[in-house]
C-alpha positions in Angstrom: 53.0 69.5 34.4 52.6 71.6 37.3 55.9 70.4 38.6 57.9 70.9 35.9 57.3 74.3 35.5 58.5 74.7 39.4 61.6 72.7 38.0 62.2 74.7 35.1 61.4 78.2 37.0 64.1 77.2 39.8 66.6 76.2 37.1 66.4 79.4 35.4 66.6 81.1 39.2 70.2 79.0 39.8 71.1 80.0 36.3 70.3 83.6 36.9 71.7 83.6 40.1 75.3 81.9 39.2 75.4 84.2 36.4 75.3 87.7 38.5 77.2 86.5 41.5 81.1 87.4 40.5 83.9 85.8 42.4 85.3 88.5 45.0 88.6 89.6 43.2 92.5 89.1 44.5 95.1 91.7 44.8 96.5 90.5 42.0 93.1 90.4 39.8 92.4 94.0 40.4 96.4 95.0 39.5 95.8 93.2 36.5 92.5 94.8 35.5 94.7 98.3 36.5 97.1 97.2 33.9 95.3 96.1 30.8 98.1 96.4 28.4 99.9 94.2 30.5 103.3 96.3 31.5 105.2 96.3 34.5 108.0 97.5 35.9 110.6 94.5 37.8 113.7 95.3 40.0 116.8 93.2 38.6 119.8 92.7 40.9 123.1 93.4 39.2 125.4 90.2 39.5 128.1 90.6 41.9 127.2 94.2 43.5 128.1 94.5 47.3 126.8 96.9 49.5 130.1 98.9 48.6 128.4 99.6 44.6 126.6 102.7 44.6 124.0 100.8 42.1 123.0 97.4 43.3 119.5 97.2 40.9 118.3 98.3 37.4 114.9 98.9 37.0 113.5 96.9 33.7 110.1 97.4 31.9 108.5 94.1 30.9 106.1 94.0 28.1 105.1 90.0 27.7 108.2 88.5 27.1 110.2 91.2 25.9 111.6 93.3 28.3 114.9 96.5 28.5 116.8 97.9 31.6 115.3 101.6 32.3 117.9 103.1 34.6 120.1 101.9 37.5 119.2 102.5 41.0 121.0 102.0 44.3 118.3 99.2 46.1 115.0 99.0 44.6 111.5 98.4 45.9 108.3 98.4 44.2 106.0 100.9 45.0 101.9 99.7 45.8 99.6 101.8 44.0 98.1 102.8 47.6 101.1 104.9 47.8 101.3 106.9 44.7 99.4 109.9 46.3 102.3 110.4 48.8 104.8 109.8 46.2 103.4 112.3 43.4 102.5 109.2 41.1 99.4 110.0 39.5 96.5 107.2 39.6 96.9 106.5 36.3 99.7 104.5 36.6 100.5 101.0 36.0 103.8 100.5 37.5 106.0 102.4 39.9 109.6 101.8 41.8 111.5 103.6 44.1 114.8 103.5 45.9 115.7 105.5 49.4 119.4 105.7 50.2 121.8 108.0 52.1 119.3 110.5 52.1 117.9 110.7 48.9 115.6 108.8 46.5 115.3 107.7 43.1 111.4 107.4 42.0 110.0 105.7 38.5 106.6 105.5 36.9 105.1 103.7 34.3 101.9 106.1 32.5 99.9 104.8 29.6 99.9 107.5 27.0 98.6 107.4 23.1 102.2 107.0 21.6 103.4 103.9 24.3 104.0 104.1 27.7 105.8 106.9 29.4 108.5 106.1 31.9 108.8 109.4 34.3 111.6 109.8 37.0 112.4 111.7 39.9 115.2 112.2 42.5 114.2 113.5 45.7 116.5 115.0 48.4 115.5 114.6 52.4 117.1 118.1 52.5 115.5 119.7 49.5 113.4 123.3 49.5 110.9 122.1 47.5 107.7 119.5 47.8 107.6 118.7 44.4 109.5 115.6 43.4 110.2 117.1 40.0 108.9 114.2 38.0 110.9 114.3 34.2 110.0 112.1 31.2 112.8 109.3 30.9 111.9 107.3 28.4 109.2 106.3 26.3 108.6 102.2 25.8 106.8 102.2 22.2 106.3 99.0 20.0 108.8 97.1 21.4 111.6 99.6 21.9 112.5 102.1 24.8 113.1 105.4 23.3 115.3 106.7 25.6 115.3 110.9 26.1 118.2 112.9 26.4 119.1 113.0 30.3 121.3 116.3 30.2 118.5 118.6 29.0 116.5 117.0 32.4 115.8 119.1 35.0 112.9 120.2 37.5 111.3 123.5 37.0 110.5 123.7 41.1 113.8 125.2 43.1 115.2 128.5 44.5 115.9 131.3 41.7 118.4 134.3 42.5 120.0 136.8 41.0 120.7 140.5 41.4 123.3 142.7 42.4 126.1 142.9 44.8 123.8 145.6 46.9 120.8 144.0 46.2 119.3 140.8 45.6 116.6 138.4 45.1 115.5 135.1 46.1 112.4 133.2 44.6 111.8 129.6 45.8 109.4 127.7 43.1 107.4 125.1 44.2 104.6 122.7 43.3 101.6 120.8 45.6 100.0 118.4 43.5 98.3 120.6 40.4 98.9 124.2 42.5 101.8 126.2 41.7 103.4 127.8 45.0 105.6 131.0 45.1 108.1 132.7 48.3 110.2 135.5 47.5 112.4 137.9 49.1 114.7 141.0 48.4 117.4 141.3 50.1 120.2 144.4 50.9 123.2 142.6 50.3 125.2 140.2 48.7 124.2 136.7 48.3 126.5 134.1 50.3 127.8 131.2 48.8 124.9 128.6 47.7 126.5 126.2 50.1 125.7 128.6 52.8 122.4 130.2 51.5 120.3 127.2 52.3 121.6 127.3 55.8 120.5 130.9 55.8 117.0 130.2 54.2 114.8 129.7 57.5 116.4 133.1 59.2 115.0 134.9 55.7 111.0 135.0 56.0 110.4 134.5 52.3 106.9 136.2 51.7 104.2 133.8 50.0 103.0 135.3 46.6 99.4 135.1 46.8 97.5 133.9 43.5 100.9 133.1 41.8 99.8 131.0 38.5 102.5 129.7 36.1 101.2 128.1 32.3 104.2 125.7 32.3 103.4 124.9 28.1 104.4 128.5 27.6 106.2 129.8 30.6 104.0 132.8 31.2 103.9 133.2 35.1 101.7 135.9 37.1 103.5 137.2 40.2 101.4 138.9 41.9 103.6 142.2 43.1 106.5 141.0 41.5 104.3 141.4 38.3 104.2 139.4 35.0 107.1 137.3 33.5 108.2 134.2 31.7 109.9 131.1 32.7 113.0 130.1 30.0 116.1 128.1 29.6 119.2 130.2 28.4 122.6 128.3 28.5 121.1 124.9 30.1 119.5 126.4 32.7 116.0 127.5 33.9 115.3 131.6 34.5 112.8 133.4 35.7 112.2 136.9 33.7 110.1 139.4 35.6 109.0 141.6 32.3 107.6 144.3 34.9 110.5 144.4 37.8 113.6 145.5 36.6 117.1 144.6 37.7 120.5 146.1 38.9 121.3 147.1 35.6 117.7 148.5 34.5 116.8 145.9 32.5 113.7 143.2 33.1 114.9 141.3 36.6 116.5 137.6 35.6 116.7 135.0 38.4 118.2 132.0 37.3 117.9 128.2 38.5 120.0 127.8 41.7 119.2 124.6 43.9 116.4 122.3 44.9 
């Protein structure tokens, strides 16, 4: 009897000890376990595009077995979720893409939100001002269809504003850096040149940093440290900056609108 209870005790041990020990996890277990609702984002070649086609790949959403094109891209790669961070995807992810070419890039997220998942995009210059990448909300996959937004109201809040007079004038570049809103700004004694020449121009400037500058991008209201309070809108398409407590050349609150990134 005495032995059988040393059986039965190093039974339950193996039992116990089977049962805690997991198998060490693959790269493709722990993408799976990052992607519960099993979506993913797949780069498509297009049929009979040469290196001549500006587009060469469309970017599809797969849901199971059911699957629509998202948007066309010039090459496409699929991005590792160790890169997000330097690509402004946030870690909540599922699925990202991207595409570099002839200096600029086309980036695309997948984010699980309550209504489906939201497909976010960016385009990214190598000569842009700004270090946001000006993520927008594309599309929204939901119950089996992509809801696709309307791609003409799209555009990125970050960018150089200016505005003014033909003897005075004002330049305020917008950025963001991960959750922290950045501001420069200048005022100049002269005309603007051409936009074509004025980011040439930018470096030879010494645009002042605006200390504490907070903007509440749900409602526009921005603080501007000397430049005062004011409120970010869209008037004919475009985004302006309205600084309630600087006025303008013709007396009225200061307007800087949307120029370039």
């Amino acid at each position: 009897m005495q032995w059988s209870q040393k059986m039965w005790l190093a039974l339950m041990l193996a039992s116990c000890l089977m049962s805690c020990v997991s198998p060490s996890k693959t790269w493709e277990d722990e993408e799976k376990d990052n992607n519960p609702i099993n979506v993913e984002l797949k780069c498509v070649p297009i049929d009979g595009a040469t290196e001549e086609d500006i587009y060469r790949s469309v970017v599809h959403i797969v849901d199971g077995n059911r699957s629509a094109p998202v948007m066309l891209i010039p090459t496409c790669t699929l991005l590792d979720s160790s890169n997000y961070a330097e690509h402004q995807v946030p870690e909540e992810a599922i699925a990202a893409a991207f595409s570099w070419w002839a200096g600029s890039g086309d980036y695309v997220y997948a984010l699980p939100i309550e209504e489906g998942v939201l497909i976010r995009r960016a385009v990214v210059d190598e000569m842009q001002l700004v270090r946001d990448y000006g993520y927008m909300d594309w599309a929204l996959w939901q119950q089996d269809t992509l809801i696709r937004y309307d791609a003409g109201s799209m555009m990125p809040m970050t960018g150089l504003y200016t505005g003014g007079g033909p003897e005075q004038t004002y330049l305020f570049l917008l950025d963001k850096v991960g959750e922290e809103w950045k501001a420069e700004g200048v005022e100049l004694s002269r005309m603007l040149p051409p936009m074509e020449d004025l980011r040439m121009e930018l470096e030879d400037l010494k645009m002042q940093e605006i200390l504490d500058f907070k903007l509440e991008a749900a409602t526009g209201h921005f603080s501007a440290g000397e430049w005062g309070e004011g409120e970010l809108i869209t008037e004919d398409g475009q985004y302006v900056l309205v600084f309630k407590d600087k006025q303008g050349p013709d007396g009225a609150p200061l307007k800087l609108v949307f120029g370039m990134r």
